[in-house]
GUNUKE-570031 format. One record per residue (C-alpha): residue number from 0; chain; x, y, z. Coordinates in nm, 2 decimals. Example, Ala and Ser with C-alpha at 12.3 -4.5 7.8 and 13.67 -1.06 7.14 Angstrom:
2
+------+-------+--------+--------+--------+
! resi ! chain !      X !      Y !      Z !
+------+-------+--------+--------+--------+
!    0 !     A !   1.23 !  -0.45 !   0.78 !
!    1 !     A !   1.37 !  -0.11 !   0.71 !
+------+-------+--------+--------+--------+
# end
This chain:
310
+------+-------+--------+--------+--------+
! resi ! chain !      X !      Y !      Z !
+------+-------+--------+--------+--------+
!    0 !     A !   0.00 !   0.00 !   0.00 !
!    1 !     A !   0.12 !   0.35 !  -0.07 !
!    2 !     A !   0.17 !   0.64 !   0.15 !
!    3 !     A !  -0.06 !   0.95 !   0.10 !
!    4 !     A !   0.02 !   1.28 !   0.03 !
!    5 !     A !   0.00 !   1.55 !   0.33 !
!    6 !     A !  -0.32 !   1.68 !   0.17 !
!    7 !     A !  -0.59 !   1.83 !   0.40 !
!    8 !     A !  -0.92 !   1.73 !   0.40 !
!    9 !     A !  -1.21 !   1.98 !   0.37 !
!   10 !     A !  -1.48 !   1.77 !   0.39 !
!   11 !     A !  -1.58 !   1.46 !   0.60 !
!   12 !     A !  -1.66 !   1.26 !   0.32 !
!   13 !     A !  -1.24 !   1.31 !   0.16 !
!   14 !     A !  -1.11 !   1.30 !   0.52 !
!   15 !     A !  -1.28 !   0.95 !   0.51 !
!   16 !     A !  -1.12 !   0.86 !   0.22 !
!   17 !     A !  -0.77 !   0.96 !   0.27 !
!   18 !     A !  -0.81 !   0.77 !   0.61 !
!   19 !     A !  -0.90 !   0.48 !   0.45 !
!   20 !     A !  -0.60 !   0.49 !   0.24 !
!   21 !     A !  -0.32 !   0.58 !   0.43 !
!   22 !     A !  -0.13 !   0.31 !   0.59 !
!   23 !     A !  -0.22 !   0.06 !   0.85 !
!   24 !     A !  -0.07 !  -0.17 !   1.09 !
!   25 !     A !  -0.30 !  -0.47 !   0.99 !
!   26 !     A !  -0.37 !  -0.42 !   0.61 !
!   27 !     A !  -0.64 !  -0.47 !   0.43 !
!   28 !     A !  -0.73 !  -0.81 !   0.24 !
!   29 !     A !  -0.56 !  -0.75 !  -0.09 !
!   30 !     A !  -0.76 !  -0.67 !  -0.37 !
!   31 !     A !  -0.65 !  -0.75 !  -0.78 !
!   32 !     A !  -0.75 !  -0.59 !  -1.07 !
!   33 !     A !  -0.78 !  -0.86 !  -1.37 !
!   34 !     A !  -0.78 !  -0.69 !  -1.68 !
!   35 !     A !  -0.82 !  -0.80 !  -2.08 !
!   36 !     A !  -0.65 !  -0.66 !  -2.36 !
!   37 !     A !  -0.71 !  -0.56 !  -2.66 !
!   38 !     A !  -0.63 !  -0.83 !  -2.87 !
!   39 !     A !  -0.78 !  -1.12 !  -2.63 !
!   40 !     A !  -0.85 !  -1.42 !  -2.78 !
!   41 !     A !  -1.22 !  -1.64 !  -2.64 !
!   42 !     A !  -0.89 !  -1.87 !  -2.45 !
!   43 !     A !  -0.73 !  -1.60 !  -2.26 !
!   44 !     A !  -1.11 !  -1.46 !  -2.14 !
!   45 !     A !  -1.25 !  -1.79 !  -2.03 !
!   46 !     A !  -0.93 !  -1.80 !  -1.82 !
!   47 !     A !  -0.98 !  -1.48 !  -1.69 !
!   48 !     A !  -1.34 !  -1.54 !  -1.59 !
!   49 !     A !  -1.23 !  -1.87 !  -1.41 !
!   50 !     A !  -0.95 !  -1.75 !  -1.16 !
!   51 !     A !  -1.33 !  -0.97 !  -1.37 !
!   52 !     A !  -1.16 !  -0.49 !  -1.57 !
!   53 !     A !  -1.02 !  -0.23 !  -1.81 !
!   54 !     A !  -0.81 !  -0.17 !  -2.12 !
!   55 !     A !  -0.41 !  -0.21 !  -2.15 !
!   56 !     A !  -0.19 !  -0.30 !  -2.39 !
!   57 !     A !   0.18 !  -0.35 !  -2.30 !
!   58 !     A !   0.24 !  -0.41 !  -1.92 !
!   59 !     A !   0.60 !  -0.44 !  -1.97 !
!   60 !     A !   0.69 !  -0.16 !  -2.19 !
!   61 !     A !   0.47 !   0.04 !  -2.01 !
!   62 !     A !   0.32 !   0.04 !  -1.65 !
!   63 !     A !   0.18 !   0.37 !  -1.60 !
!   64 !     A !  -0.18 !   0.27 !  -1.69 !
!   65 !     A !  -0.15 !  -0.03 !  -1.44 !
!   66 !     A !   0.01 !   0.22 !  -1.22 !
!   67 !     A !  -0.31 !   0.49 !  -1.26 !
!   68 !     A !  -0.55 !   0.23 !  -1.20 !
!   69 !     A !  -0.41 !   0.02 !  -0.90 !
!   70 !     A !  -0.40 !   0.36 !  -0.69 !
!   71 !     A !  -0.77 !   0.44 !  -0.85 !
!   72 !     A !  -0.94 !   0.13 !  -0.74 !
!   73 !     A !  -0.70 !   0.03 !  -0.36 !
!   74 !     A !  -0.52 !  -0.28 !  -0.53 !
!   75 !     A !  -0.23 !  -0.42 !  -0.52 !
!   76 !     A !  -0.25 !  -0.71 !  -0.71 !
!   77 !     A !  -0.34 !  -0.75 !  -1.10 !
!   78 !     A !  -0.35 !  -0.98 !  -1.36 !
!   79 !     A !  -0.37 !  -0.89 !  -1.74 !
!   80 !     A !  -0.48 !  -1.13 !  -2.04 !
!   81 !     A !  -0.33 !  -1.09 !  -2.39 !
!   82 !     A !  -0.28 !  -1.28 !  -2.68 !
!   83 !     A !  -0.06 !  -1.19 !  -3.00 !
!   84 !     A !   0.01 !  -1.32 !  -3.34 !
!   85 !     A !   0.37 !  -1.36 !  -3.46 !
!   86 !     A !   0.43 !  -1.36 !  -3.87 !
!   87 !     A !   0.76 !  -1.57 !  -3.96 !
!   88 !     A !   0.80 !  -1.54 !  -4.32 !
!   89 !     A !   0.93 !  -1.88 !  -4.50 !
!   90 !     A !   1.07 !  -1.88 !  -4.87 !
!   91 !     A !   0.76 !  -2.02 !  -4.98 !
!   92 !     A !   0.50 !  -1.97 !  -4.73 !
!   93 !     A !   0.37 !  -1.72 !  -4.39 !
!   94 !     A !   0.39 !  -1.91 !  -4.11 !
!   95 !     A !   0.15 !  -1.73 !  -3.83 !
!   96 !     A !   0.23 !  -1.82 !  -3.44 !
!   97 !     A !  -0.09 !  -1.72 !  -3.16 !
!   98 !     A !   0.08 !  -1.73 !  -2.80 !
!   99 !     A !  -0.20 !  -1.68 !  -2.53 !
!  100 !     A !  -0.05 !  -1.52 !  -2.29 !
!  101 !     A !  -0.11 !  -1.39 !  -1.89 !
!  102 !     A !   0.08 !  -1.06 !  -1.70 !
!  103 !     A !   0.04 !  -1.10 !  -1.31 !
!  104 !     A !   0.19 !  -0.90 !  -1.08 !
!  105 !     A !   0.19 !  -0.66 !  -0.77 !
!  106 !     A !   0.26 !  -0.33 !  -0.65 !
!  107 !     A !   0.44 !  -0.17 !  -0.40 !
!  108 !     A !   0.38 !   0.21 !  -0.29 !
!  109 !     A !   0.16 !   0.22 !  -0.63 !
!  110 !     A !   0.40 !   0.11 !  -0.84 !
!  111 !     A !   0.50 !  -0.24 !  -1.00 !
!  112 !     A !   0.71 !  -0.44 !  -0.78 !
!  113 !     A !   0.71 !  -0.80 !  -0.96 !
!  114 !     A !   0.56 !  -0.89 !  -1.31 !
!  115 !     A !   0.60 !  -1.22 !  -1.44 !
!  116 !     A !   0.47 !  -1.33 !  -1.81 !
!  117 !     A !   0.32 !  -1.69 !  -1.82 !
!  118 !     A !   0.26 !  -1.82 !  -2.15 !
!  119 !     A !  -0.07 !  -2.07 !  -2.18 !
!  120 !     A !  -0.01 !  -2.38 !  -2.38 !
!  121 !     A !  -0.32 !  -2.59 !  -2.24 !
!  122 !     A !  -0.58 !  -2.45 !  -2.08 !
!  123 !     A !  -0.96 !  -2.67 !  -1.98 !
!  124 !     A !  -1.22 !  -2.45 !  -1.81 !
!  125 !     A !  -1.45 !  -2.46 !  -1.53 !
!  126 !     A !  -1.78 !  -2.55 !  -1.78 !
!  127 !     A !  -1.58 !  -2.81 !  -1.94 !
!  128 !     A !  -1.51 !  -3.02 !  -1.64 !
!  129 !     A !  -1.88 !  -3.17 !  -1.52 !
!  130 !     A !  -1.77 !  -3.21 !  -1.12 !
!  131 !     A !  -1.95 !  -3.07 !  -0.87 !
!  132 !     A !  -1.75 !  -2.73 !  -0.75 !
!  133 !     A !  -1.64 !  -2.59 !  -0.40 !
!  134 !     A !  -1.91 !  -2.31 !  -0.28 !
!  135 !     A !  -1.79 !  -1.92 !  -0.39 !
!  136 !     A !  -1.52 !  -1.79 !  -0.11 !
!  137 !     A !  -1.35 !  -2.12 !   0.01 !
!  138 !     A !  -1.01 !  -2.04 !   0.15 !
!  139 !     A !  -0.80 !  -2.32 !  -0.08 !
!  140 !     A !  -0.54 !  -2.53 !   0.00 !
!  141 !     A !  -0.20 !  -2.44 !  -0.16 !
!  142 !     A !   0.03 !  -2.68 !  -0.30 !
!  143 !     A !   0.38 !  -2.64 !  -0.45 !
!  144 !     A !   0.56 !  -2.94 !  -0.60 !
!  145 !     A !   0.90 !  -2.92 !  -0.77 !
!  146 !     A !   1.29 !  -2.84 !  -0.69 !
!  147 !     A !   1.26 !  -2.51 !  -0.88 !
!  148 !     A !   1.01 !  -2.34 !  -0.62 !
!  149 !     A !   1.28 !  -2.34 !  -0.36 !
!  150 !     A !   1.60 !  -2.32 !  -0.58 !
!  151 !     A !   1.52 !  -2.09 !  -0.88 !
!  152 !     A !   1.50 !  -1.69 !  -0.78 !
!  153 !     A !   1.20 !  -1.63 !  -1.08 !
!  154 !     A !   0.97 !  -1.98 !  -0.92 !
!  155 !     A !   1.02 !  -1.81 !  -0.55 !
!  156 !     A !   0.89 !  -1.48 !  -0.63 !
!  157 !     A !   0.62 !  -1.64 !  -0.89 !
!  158 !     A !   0.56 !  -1.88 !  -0.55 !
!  159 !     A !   0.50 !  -1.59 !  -0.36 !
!  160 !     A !   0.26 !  -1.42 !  -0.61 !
!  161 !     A !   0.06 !  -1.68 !  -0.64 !
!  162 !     A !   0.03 !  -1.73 !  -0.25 !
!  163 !     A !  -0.05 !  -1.36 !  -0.27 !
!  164 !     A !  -0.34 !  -1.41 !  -0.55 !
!  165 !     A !  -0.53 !  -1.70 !  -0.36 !
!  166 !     A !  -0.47 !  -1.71 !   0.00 !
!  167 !     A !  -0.79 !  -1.49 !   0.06 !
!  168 !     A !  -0.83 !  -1.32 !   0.41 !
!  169 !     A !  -0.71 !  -1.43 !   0.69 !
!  170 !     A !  -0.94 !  -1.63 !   0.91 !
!  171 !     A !  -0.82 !  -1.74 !   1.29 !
!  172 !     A !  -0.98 !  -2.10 !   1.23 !
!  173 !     A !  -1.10 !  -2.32 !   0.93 !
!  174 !     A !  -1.35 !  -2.62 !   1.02 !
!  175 !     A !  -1.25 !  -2.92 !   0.86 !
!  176 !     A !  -1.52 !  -2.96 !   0.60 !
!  177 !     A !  -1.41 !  -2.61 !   0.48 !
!  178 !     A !  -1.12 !  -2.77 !   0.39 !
!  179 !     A !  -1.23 !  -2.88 !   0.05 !
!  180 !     A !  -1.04 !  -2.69 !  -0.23 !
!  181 !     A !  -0.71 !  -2.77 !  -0.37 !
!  182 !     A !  -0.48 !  -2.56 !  -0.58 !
!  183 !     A !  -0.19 !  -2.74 !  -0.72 !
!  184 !     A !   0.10 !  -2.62 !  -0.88 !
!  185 !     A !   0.40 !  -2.84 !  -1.03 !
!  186 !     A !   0.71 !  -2.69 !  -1.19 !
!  187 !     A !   0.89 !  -2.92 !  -1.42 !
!  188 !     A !   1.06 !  -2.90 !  -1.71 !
!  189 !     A !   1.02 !  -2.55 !  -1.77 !
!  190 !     A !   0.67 !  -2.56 !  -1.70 !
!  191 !     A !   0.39 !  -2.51 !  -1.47 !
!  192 !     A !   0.15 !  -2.71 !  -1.41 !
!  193 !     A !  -0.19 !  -2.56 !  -1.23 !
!  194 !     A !  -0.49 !  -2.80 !  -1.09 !
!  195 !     A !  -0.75 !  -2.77 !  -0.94 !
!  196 !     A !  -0.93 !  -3.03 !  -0.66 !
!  197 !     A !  -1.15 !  -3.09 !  -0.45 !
!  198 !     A !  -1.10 !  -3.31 !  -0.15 !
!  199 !     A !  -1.41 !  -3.57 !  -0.06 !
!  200 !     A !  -1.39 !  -3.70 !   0.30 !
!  201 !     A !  -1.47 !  -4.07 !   0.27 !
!  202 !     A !  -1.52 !  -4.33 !   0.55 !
!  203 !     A !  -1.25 !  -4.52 !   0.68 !
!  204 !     A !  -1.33 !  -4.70 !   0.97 !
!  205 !     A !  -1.16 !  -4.47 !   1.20 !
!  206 !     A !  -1.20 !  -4.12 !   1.36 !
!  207 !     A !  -0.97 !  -4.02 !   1.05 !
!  208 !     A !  -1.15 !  -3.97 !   0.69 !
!  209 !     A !  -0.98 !  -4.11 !   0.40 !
!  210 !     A !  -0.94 !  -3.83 !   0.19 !
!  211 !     A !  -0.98 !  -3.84 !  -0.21 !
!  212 !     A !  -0.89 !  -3.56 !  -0.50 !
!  213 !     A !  -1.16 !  -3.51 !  -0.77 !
!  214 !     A !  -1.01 !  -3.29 !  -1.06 !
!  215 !     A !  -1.32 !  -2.94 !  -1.08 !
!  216 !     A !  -1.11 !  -2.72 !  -1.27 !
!  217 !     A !  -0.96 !  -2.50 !  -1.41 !
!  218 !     A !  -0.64 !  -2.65 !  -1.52 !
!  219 !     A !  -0.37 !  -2.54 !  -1.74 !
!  220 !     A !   0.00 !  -2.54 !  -1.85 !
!  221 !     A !   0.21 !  -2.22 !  -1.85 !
!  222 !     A !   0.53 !  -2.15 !  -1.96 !
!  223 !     A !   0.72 !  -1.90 !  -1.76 !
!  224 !     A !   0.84 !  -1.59 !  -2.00 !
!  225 !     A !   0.94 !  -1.25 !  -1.91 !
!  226 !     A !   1.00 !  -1.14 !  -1.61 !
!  227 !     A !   0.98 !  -0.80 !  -1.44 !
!  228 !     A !   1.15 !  -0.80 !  -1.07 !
!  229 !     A !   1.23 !  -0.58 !  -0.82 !
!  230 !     A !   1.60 !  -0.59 !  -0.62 !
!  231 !     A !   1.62 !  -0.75 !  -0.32 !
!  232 !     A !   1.67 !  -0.43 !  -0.12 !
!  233 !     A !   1.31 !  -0.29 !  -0.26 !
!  234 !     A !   1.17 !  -0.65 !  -0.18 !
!  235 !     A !   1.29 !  -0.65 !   0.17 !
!  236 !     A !   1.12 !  -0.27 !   0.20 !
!  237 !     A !   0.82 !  -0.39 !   0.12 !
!  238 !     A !   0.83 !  -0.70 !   0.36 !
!  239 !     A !   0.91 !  -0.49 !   0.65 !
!  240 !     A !   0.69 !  -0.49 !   0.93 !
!  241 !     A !   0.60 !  -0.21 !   1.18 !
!  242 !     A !   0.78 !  -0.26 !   1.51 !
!  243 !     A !   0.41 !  -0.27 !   1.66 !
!  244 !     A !   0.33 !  -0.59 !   1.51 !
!  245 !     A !   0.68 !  -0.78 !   1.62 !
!  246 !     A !   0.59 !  -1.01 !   1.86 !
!  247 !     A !   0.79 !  -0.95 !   2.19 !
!  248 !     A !   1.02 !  -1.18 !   2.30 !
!  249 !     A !   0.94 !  -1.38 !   2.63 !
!  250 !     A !   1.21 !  -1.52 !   2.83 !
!  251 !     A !   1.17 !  -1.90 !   2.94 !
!  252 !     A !   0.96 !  -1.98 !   2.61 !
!  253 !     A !   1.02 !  -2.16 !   2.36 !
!  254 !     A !   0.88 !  -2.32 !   1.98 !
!  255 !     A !   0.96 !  -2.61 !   1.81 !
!  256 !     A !   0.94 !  -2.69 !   1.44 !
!  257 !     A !   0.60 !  -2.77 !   1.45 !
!  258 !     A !   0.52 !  -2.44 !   1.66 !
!  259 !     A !   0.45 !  -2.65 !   1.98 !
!  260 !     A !   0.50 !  -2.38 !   2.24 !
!  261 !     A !   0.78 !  -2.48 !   2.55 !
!  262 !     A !   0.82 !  -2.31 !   2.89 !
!  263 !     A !   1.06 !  -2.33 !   3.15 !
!  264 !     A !   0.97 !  -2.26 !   3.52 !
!  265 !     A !   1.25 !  -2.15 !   3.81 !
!  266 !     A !   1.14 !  -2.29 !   4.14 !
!  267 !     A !   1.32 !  -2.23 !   4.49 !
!  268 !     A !   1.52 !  -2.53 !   4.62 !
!  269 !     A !   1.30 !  -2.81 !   4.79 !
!  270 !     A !   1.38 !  -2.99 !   5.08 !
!  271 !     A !   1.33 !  -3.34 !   5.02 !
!  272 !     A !   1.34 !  -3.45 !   5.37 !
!  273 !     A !   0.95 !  -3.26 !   5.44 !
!  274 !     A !   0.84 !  -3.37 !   5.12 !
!  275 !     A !   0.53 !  -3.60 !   5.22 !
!  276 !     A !   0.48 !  -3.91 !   5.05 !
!  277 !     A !   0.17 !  -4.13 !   5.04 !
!  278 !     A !   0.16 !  -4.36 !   5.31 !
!  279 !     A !   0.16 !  -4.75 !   5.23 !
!  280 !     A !   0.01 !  -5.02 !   5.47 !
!  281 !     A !   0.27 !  -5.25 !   5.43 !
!  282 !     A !   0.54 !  -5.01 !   5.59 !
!  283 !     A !   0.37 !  -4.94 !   5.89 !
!  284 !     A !   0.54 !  -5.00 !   6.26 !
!  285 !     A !   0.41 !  -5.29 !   6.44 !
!  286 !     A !   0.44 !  -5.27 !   6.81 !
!  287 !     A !   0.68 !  -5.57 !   6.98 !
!  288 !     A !   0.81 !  -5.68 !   6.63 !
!  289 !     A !   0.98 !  -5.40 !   6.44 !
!  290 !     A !   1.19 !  -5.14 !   6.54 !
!  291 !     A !   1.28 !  -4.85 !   6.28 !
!  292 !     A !   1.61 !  -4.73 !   6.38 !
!  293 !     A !   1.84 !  -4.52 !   6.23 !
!  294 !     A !   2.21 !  -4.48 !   6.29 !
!  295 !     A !   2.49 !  -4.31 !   6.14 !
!  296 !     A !   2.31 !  -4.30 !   5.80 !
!  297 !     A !   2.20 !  -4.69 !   5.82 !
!  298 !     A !   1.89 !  -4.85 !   5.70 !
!  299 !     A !   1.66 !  -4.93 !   6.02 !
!  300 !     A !   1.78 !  -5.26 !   6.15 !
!  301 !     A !   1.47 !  -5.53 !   6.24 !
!  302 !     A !   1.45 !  -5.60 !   6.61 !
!  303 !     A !   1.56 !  -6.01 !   6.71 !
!  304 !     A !   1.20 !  -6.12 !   6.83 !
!  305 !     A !   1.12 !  -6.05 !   6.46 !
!  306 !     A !   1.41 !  -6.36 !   6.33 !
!  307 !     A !   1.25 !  -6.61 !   6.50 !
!  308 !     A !   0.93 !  -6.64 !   6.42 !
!  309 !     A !   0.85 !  -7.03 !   6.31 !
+------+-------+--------+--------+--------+
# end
């Protein structure tokens, strides 16, 4: 989110406004502009009404329209459809190439921060897959599969705007029938693989379901193209938390790797020797037969009436 000019209000309604712009501690659920372009082909629209917009033509060679809009409408995510035809002239004949392609991105302080291009190869709609679907505004599941994701610089940030694009708000619990829809994402070979599930909860005999995938759609295969991203010094600025929302450090506690929460409690020295102990039947004193005596550290020593007893 971007910081606001020190303009003065005059009226309630602009003071309003400029408050609910200017920068927060908590912000607000991320909103994306998806936009189509001018020369969009029926492929690149039915993928943007699946993951709705104004007119743009060139993202990369110029932002300033994205730029305009994104501070216009509060967003700071977008995603632009395209397609273009490419003309190679052969000797003897025109050769004509049609890429489908998709710019997704972010801003930062109202300007572009990361814009990756993502060619479509294959792409199967929502209408053409006859599964029943998960119910509008699930929170999905992501899933990353592949080396690349955690090796290659261009995967992580793509990684990162795509956990941007579909994590939806953030919720403090999720029941576990709301945990139904799937989002899958492979990289391999050079390409990205996106599926879509949703999990069925089946009996198993047990307290836990067996769980099972059914393919709803949408799916495709991209191709990762240009790329548009910002240093690592701007990408750190724009990770940066206020000091407000750091969580304090608390002596004696502790997390593991599974966030299992550890304390350690100082206590004053016991005496051992007051310490009371339950009290067994077996170990009582019996008059005339044994004596408990202690000496010089010993074990108490049984009394002689007690070895003969026949």
């Amino acid at each position: 989110e971007g910081q606001i000019s020190s303009v003065k209000p005059k009226t309630k309604r602009s003071k309003r406004f400029l408050e609910s712009r200017a920068p927060k501690l908590i912000e607000d659920v991320k909103t994306a502009m998806i936009m189509k372009g001018g020369n969009t082909s029926q492929t690149v629209t039915q993928a943007l009404k699946d993951i709705v917009s104004s007119n743009i033509t060139r993202p990369f060679e110029d932002s300033t329209s994205l730029e305009f809009f994104s501070k216009k409408t509060d967003s700071s995510l977008f995603l632009f459809g395209s397609h273009n035809k490419k003309r190679d002239h052969m000797p003897n004949d025109v050769c004509v190439t049609v890429s489908f392609v998709l710019f997704a991105g972010r801003l930062f302080d109202f300007h572009v921060l990361d814009m990756i291009e993502l060619g479509i190869e294959k792409y199967v709609s929502l209408s053409d897959v006859k599964a029943s679907k998960c119910p509008e505004g699930t929170k999905p599941m992501l899933v990353f599969a592949g080396e690349a994701f955690d090796t290659d610089n261009e995967h992580k940030r793509l990684k990162s705007l795509l956990l941007d694009f579909f994590r939806g708000p953030t919720v403090s619990a999720v029941r576990l029938a709301g945990l139904e829809h799937v989002l899958h994402f492979t990289a391999l070979d050079g390409k990205i693989y996106m599926r879509s599930y949703r999990s069925l909860l089946k009996k198993s005999g047990c307290r836990t379901p067996r769980i099972e995938l059914e393919e709803i759609g949408p799916s495709c295969d991209l191709v990762l193209r240009r790329t548009h991203l910002a240093s690592d010094d701007l990408y750190k600025l724009a990770h940066r938390q206020p000091k407000a929302l750091k969580a304090k450090k608390k002596k004696n506690i502790s997390h593991d790797a599974f966030g299992t929460k550890f304390g350690r409690v100082h206590m004053q020295k016991q005496d051992l020797s007051k310490l009371r102990t339950r009290k067994m039947k077996g170990l009582r004193k019996r008059k005339g037969n044994v004596v408990a005596e202690e000496q010089d550290g010993q074990a108490p020593k049984v009394a002689k009436e007690a070895e003969h007893t026949e």
